[in-house]
N, C-alpha and C positions, 0 to 999 in steps of 0.2 A: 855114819849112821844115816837113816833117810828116816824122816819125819814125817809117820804115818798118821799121826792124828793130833788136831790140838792140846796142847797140854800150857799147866799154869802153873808156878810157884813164888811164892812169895807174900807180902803184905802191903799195904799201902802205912801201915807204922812209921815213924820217923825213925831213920836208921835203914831202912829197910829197901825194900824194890822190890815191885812185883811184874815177871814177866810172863807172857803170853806168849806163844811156839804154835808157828801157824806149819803147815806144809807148803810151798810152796814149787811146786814140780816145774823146772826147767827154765827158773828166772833166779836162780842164784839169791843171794844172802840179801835181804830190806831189811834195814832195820830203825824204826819209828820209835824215837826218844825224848821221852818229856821226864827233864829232872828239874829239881831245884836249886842244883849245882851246876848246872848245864853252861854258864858261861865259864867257869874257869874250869870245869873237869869233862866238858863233854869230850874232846879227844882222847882221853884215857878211857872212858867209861867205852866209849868205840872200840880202840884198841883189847880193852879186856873183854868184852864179846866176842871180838875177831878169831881172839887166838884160842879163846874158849872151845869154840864152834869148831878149826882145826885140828884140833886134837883130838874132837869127837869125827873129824871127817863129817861135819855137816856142811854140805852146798849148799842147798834148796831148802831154807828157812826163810819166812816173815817173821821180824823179833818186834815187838812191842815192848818198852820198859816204861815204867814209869818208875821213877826215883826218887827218894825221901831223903837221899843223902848216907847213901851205902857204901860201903868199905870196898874197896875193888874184891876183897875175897869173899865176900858177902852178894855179889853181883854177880862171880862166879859159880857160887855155890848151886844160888837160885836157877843160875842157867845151868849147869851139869843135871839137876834135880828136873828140870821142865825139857831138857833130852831126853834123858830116859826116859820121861812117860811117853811124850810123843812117839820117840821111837817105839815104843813097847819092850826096850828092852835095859837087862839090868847090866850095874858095871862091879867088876870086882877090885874098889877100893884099895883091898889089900896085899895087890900081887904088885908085885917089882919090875919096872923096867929094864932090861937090859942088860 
């Protein structure tokens, strides 16, 4: 998906993460992370952005997070939710791979 406009989800709550979805056209995937768990989980918090991103086929993103201390699926959520807006476009949840 190519990310057409900024788009936000999330909160700054404890528990929580809120990120910001820049476009970024032809510098590939930035991603600018300020957690409160960032010493011992910042490489997973990376890694669940990464493959998040893949799956949606997003290259050309700037990812801002800031983090409260979120559940990797709660990280992902907010990122799958702050795609599709960007992108302008919707996903259907409920169909099956394969």
């Amino acid at each position: 998906m190519e990310i057409r406009e900024p788009a936000m989800a999330g909160t700054l709550e404890s528990s929580d993460c809120q990120i910001v979805l820049r476009p970024n056209p032809g510098r590939g995937i930035e991603i600018d992370l300020d957690s409160a768990v960032e010493a011992m989980f910042k490489d997973s918090i990376l890694e669940t952005v990464k493959q998040t991103l893949a799956e949606f086929a997003v290259t050309d993103a700037s990812v801002e997070i800031r983090d409260r201390g979120a559940l990797d699926c709660v990280i992902r959520a907010r990122l799958q939710c702050a795609v599709c807006r960007g992108a302008k476009e919707s996903y259907d949840w409920t169909k099956e791979d394969g």
